[in-house]
KOLLO-925930 format. One record per residue (C-alpha): residue in one letter; residue number from 0; x, y, z. Coordinates in steps of 0.5 Angstrom, whole numbers, padded with zeros to 4 digits. Layout:
N
+--------+-----+-------+-------+-------+
| residu | num |     x |     y |     z |
+--------+-----+-------+-------+-------+
|      a | NUM |     X |     Y |     Z |
...
+--------+-----+-------+-------+-------+
This chain:
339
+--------+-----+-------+-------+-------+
| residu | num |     x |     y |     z |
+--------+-----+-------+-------+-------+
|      x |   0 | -0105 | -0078 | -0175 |
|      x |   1 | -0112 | -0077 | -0176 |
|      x |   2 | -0113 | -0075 | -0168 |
|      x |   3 | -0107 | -0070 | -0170 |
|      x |   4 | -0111 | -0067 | -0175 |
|      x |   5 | -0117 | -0067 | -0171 |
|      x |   6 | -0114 | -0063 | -0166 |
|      x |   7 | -0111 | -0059 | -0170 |
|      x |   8 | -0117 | -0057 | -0174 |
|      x |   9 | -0120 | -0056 | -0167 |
|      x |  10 | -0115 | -0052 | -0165 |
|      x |  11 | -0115 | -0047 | -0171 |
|      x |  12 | -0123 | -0046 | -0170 |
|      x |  13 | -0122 | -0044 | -0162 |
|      x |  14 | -0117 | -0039 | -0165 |
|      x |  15 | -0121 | -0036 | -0171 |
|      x |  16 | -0127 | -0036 | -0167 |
|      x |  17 | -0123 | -0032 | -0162 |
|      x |  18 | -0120 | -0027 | -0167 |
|      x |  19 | -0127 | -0026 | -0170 |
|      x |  20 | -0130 | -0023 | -0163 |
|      x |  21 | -0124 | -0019 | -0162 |
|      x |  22 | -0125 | -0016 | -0169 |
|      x |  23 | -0132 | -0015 | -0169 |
|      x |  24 | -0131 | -0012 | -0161 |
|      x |  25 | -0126 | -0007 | -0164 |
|      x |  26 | -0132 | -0006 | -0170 |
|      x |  27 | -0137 | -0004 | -0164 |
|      x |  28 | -0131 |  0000 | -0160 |
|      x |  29 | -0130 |  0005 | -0166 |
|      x |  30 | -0138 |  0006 | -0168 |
|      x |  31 | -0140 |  0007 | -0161 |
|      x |  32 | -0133 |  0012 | -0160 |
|      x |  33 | -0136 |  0016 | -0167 |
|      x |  34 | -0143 |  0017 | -0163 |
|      x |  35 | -0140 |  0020 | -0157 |
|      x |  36 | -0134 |  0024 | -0159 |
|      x |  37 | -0137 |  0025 | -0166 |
|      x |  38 | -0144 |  0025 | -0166 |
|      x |  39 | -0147 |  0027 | -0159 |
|      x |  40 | -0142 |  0034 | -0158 |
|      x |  41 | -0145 |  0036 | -0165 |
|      x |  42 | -0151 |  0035 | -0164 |
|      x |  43 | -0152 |  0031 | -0169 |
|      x |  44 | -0157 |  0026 | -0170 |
|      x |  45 | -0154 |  0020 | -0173 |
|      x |  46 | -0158 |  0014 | -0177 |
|      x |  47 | -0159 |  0008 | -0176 |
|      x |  48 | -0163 |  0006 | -0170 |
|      x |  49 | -0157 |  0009 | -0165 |
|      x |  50 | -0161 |  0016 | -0168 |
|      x |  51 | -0167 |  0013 | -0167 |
|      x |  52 | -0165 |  0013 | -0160 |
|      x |  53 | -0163 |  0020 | -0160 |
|      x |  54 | -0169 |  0022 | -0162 |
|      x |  55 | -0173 |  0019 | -0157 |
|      x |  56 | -0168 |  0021 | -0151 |
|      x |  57 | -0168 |  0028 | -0153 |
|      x |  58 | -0177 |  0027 | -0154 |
|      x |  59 | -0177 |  0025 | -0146 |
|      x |  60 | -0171 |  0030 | -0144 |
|      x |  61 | -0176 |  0035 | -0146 |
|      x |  62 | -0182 |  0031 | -0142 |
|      x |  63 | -0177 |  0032 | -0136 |
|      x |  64 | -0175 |  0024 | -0137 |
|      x |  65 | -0167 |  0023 | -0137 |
|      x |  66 | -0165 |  0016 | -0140 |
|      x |  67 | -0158 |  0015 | -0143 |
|      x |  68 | -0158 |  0014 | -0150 |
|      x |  69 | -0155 |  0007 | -0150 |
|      x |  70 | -0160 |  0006 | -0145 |
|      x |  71 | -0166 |  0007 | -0150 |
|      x |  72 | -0161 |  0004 | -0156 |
|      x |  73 | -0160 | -0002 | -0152 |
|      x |  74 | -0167 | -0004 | -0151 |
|      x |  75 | -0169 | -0003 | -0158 |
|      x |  76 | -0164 | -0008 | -0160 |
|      x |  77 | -0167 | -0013 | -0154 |
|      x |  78 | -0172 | -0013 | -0159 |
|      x |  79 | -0170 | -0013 | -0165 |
|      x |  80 | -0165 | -0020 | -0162 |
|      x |  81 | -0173 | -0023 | -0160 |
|      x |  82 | -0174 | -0024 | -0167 |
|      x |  83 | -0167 | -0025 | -0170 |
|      x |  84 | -0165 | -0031 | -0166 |
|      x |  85 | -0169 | -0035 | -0170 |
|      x |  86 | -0167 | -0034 | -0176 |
|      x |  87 | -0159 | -0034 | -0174 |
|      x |  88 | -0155 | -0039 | -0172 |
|      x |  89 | -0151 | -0038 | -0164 |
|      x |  90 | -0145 | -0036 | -0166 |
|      x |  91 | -0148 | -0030 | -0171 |
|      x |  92 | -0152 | -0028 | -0165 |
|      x |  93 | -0146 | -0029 | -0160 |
|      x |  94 | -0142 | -0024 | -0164 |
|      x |  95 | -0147 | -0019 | -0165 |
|      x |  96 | -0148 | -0019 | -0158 |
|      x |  97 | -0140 | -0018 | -0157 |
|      x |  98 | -0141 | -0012 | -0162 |
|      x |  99 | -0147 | -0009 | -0159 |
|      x | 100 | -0144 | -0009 | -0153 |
|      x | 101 | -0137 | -0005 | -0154 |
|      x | 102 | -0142 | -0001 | -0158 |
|      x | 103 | -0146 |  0001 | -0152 |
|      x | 104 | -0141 |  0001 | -0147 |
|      x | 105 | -0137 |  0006 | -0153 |
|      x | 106 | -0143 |  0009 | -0154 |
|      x | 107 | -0143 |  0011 | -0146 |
|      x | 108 | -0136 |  0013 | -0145 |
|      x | 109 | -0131 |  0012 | -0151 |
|      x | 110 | -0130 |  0021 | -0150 |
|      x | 111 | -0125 |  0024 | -0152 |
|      x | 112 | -0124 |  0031 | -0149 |
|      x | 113 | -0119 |  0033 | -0154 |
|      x | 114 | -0123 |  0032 | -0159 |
|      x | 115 | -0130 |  0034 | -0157 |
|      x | 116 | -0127 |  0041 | -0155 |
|      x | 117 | -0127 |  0042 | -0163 |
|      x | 118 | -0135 |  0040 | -0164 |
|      x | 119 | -0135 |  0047 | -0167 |
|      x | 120 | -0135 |  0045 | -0173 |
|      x | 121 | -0141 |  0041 | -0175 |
|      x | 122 | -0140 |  0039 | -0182 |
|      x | 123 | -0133 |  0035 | -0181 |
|      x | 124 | -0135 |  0032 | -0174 |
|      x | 125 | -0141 |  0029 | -0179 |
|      x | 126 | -0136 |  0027 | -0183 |
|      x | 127 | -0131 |  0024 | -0180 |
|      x | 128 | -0135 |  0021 | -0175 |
|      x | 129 | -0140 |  0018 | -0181 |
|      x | 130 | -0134 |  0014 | -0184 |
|      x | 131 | -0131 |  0012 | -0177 |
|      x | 132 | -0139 |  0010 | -0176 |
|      x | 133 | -0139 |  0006 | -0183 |
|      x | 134 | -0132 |  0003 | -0182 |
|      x | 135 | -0134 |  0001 | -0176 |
|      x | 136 | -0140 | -0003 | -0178 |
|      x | 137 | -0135 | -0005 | -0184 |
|      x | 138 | -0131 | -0009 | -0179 |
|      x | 139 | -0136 | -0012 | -0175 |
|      x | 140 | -0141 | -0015 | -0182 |
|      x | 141 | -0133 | -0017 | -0185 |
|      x | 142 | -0131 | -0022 | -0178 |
|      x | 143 | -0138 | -0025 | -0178 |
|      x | 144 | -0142 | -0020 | -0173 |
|      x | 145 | -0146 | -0013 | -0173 |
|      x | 146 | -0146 | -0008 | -0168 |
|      x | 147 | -0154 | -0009 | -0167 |
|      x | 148 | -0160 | -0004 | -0169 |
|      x | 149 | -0160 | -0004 | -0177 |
|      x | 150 | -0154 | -0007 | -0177 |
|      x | 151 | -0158 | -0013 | -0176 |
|      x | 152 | -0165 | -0011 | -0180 |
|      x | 153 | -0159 | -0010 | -0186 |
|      x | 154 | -0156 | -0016 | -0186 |
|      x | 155 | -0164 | -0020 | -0185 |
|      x | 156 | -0166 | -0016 | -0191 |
|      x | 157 | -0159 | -0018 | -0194 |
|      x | 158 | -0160 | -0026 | -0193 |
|      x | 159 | -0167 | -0026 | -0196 |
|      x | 160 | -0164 | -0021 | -0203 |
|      x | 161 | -0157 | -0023 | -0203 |
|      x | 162 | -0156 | -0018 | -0209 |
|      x | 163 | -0159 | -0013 | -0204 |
|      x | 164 | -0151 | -0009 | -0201 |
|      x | 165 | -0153 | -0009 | -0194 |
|      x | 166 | -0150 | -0002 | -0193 |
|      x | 167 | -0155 | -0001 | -0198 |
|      x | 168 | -0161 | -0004 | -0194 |
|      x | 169 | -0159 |  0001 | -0189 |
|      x | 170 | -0160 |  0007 | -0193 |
|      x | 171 | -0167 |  0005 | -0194 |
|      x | 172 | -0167 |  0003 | -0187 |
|      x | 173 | -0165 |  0011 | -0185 |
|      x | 174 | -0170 |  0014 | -0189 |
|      x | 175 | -0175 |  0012 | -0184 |
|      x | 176 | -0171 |  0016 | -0179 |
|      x | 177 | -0168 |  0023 | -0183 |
|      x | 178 | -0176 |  0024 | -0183 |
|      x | 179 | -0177 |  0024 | -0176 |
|      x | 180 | -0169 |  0028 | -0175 |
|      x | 181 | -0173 |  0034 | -0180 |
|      x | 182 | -0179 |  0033 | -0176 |
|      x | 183 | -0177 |  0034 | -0168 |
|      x | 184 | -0170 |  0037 | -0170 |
|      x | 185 | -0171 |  0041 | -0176 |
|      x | 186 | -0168 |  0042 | -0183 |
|      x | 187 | -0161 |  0042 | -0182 |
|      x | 188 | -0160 |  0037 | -0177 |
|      x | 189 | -0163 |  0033 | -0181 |
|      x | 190 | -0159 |  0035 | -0187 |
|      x | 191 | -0153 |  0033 | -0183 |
|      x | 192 | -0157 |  0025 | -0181 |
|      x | 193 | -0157 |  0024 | -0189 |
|      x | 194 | -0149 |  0027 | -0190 |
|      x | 195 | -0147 |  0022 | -0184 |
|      x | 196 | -0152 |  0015 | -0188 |
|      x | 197 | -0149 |  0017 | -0194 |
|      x | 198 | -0142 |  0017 | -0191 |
|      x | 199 | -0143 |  0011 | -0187 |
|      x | 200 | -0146 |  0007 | -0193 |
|      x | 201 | -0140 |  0008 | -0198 |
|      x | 202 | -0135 |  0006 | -0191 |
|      x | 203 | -0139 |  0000 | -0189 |
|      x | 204 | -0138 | -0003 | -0197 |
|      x | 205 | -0131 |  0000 | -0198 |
|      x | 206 | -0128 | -0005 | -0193 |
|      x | 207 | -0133 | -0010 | -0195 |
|      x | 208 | -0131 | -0009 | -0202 |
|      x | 209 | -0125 | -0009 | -0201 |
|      x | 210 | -0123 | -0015 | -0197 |
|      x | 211 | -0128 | -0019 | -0201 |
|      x | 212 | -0126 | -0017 | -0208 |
|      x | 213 | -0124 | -0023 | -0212 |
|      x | 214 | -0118 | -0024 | -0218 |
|      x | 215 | -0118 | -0029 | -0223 |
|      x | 216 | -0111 | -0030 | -0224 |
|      x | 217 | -0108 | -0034 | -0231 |
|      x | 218 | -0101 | -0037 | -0230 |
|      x | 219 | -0098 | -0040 | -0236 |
|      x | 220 | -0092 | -0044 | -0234 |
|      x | 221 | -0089 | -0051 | -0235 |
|      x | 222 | -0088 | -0054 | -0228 |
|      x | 223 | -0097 | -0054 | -0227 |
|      x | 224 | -0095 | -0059 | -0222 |
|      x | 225 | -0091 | -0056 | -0217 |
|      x | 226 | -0095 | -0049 | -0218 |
|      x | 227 | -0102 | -0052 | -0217 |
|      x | 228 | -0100 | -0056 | -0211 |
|      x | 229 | -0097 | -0050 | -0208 |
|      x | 230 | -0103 | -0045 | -0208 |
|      x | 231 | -0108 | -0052 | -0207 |
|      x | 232 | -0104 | -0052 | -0200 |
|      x | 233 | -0103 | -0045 | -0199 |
|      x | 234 | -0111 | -0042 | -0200 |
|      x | 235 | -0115 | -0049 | -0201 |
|      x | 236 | -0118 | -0047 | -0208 |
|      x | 237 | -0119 | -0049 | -0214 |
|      x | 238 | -0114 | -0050 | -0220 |
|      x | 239 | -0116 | -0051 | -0226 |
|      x | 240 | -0111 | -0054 | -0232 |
|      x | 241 | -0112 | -0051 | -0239 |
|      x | 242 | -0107 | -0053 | -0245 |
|      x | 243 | -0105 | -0048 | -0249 |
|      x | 244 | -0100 | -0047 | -0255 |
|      x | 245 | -0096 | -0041 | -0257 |
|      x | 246 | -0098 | -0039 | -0264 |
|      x | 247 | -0091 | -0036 | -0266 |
|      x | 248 | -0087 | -0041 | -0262 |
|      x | 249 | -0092 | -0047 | -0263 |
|      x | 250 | -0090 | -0050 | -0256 |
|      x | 251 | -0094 | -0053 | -0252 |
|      x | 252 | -0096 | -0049 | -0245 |
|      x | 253 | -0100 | -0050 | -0240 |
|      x | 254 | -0105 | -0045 | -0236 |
|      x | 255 | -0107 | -0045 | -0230 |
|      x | 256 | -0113 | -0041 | -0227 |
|      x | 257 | -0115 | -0040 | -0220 |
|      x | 258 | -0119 | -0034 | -0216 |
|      x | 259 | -0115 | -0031 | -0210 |
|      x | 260 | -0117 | -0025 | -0205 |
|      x | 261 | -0114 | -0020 | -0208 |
|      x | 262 | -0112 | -0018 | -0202 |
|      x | 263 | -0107 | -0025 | -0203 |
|      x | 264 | -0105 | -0023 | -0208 |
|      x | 265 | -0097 | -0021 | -0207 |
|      x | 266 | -0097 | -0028 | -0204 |
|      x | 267 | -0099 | -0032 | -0210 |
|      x | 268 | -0093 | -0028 | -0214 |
|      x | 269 | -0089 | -0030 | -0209 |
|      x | 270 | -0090 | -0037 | -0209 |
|      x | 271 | -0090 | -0037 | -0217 |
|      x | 272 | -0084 | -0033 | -0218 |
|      x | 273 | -0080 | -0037 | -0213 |
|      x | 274 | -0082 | -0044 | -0217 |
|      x | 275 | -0082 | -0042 | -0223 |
|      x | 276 | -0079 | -0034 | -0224 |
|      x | 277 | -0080 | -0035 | -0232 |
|      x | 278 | -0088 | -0036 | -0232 |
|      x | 279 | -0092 | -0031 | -0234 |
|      x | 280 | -0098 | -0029 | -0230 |
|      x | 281 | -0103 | -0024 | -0231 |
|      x | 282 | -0110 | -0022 | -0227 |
|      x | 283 | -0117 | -0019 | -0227 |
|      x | 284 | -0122 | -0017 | -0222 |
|      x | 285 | -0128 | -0021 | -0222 |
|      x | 286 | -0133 | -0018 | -0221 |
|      x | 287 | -0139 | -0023 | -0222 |
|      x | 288 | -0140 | -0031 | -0224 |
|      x | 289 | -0144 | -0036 | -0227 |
|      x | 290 | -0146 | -0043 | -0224 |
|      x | 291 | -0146 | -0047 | -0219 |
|      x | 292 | -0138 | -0046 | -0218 |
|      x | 293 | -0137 | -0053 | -0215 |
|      x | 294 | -0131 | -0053 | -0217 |
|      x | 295 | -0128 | -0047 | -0214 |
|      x | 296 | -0130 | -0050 | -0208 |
|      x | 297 | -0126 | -0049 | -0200 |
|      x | 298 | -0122 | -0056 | -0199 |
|      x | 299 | -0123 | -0057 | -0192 |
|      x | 300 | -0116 | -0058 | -0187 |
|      x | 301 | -0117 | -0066 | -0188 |
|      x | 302 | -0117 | -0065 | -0196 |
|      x | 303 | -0122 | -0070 | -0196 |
|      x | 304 | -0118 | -0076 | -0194 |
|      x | 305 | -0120 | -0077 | -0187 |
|      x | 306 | -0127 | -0073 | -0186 |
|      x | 307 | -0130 | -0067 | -0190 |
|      x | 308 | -0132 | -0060 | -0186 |
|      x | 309 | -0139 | -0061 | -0184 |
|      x | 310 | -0140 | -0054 | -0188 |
|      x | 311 | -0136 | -0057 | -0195 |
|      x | 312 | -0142 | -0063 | -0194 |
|      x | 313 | -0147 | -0059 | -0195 |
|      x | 314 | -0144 | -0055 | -0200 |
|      x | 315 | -0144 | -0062 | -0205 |
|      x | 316 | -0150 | -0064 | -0201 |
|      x | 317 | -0153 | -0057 | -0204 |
|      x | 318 | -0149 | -0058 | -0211 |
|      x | 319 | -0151 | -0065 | -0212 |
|      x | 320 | -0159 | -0063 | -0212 |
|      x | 321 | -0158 | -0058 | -0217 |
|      x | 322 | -0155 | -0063 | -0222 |
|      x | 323 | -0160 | -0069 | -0220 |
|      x | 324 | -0166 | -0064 | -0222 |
|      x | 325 | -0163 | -0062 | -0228 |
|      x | 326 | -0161 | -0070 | -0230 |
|      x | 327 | -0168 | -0070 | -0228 |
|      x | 328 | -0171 | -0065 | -0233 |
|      x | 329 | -0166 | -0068 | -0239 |
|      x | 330 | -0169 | -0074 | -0238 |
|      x | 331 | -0176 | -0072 | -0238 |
|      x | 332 | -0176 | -0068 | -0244 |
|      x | 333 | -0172 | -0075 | -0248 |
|      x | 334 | -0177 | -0078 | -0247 |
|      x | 335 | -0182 | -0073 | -0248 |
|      x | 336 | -0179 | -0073 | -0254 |
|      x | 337 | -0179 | -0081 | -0255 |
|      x | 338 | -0187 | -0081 | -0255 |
+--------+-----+-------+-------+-------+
């Protein structure tokens, strides 16, 4: 039984790995496709370290020098990975480069002549070619990765000061860049470089968000039994029991809260509504929480029966020295007392 649940695990680890190299290639495809069919027939420097790129290739075209754009956007992030290596794990690094490789092959090749034929009109290539660029960025931050360049610089910031939105961090990072846009473009270029940033910015936390948003679900029923343990072994989370009285009818009830991902949530009123069609189930958005949250901690596939994830170990590894140096300080300020 236990080599089956071994295996099991593993193979379920194959799958969503594989899966997240697939989204975060799909990530870098849809960035690179809005630089060369968006960006490039309108002239239009983009942020970020591909509009850096840019800026350097139009800087050697006017020297006699042609260099490819991706060409100069690919050594650039060969740099920036010489310092990330050490402070990201293999499978970040290899995702990232799975992104900055769709994303400097699109950036190269992904042209569409139907659409370039149209580059006439700046405004709406700076504007649709920023969302598709921020979505893109959205896509590969959501699957664990990044499509290079400030992408990463973003997400070093971002783990350093999580409080810190990585689109945020990259709107900083493209000031450097709109300056050196008005400086060897002009005015108006560098206008549409900071209609694109703003754009992109608001795309990559909008999918961000959205997938990452979190609802608090109160659910006051008889069966708690039953319900609880369908959503503990439909998501894996935690179930917190409430008591509770109706004030009119003095009957005793039960509530039941759990956070689930919003986007999981027509799931869990179906679980509900097929066990217990008459409880009453109502949800808010929970936009920021207090605590070490142990209790709203992942149950790993073994459900702690077998062997817990290494990941879920060092969660309650972590959580077990937080509660150690708070015994410590009570006991310290006891005996302080005492004396």
């Amino acid at each position: 039984m236990k080599a089956k649940i071994k295996t099991k695990f593993k193979k379920d680890e194959k799958l969503r790995f594989a899966w997240q190299v697939f989204m975060v290639a799909l990530g870098g495809i849809i960035g690179g496709f809005s630089f060369k069919s968006f960006f490039e027939p309108a002239s239009i420097i983009p942020t970020g370290l591909s509009g850096l790129a840019q800026i350097i290739h139009n800087l050697l075209l006017q020297a006699g020098v042609n260099v490819a754009t991706s060409i100069i956007y690919l050594v650039i992030n060969i740099i920036i990975f010489l310092f990330a290596l050490k402070l990201f794990g293999w499978r970040f690094i290899v995702l990232t480069l799975v992104g900055l490789g769709t994303y400097t092959l699109a950036m190269q090749f992904f042209e569409i002549p139907a659409i370039t034929s149209q580059a006439d009109d700046v405004l709406l290539f700076a504007i649709i070619g920023g969302f598709l660029y921020g979505a893109g960025v959205g896509v590969a931050y959501r699957y664990g990765g990044s499509t290079g360049g400030s992408d990463v610089l973003a997400v070093i910031i971002n783990k350093y000061f999580p409080k810190i939105k990585r689109g945020v961090c990259i709107l900083f990072i493209n000031i450097v860049v709109i300056a050196l846009t008005v400086i060897t473009s002009g005015l108006s270029t560098g206008l549409y470089a900071i209609i694109v940033a703003v754009i992109a910015s608001w795309a990559t936390d909008f999918i961000l968000d959205k997938i990452k948003k979190v609802r608090a679900f109160y659910i006051i029923c008889d069966d708690a039994e039953t319900i609880s343990q369908a959503l503990l072994n439909e998501y894996h989370r935690g179930v917190t029991r409430i008591e509770g009285e109706g004030m009119f009818s003095k009957k005793k009830k039960t509530i039941l809260l759990s956070l689930i991902p919003d986007v999981q949530t027509e799931e869990l009123r179906a679980i509900v509504e097929k066990i217990e069609p008459n409880a009453f189930v109502f949800s808010n958005i929970v936009s920021e929480t207090y605590g070490d949250g142990s209790f709203l901690k992942e149950q790993s596939i073994f459900k702690n029966k077998i062997r817990k994830s290494p990941s879920l170990l060092k969660t309650e590894q972590k959580f077990d020295r937080k509660a150690n140096v708070r015994k410590e300080k009570i006991l310290k300020k006891a005996k302080l007392k005492l004396k």
